[in-house]
C-alpha positions, 0 to 999 in steps of 0.5 A, a space after each residue: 364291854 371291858 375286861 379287868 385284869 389285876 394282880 400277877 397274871 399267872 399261867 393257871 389264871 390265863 384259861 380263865 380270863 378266856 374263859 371269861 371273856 368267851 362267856 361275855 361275848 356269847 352273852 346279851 352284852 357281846 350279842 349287842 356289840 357291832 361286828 368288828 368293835 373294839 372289846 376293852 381290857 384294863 391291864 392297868 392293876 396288873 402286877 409286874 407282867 411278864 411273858 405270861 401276862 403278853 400269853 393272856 393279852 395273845 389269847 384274849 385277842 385270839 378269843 375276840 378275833 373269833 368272836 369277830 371283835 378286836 382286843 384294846 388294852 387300856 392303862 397298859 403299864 410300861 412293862 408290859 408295852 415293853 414286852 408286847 413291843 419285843 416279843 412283836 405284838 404291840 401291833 396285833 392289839 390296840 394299846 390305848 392308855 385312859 386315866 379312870 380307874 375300875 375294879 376287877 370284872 367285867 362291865 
């Protein structure tokens, strides 16, 4: 299962993606991950991140933490590797970069 992130993450945005991801893993396809599984977000359209980008990678991983996954991020921009290496967070989330581009949404 991945999570698609792109754009500028603004603050109004962040409920949402939550909201999205817990719909996700409530549904057929989070039923039919292992406990414990890494769920993916691509983070590589995302547009300038700053400290709200680091709150929706915080909460995403809050959500998949209840749900008792893990949050990956993939393709993250060297801006927000930054950030989450600042602000302490790099090593509650696996960071993981891949070359294959995807659209927005969930798969």
């Amino acid at each position: 299962m991945t999570l698609t992130v792109t754009g500028r993450v603004s603050r109004a945005a962040v409920p949402d993606l939550c909201a999205e991801l817990e719909r996700a893993l409530a549904g057929p396809r989070g039923a039919a991950l292992t406990p414990g599984a890494a769920v993916d977000c691509d983070v590589g359209g995302m547009i300038r991140p700053d400290l709200t980008a680091v709150e929706a990678v915080a909460r995403l991983g809050l959500v998949a933490r209840r749900a008792g996954h893990t949050l990956r991020l993939r393709r993250v921009p060297p801006e927000l590797r930054a950030l989450l290496d600042l602000v302490g967070l790099a090593d509650v989330v696996t960071l993981e970069e891949g070359p294959e581009e995807r659209v927005p949404g969930l798969y």
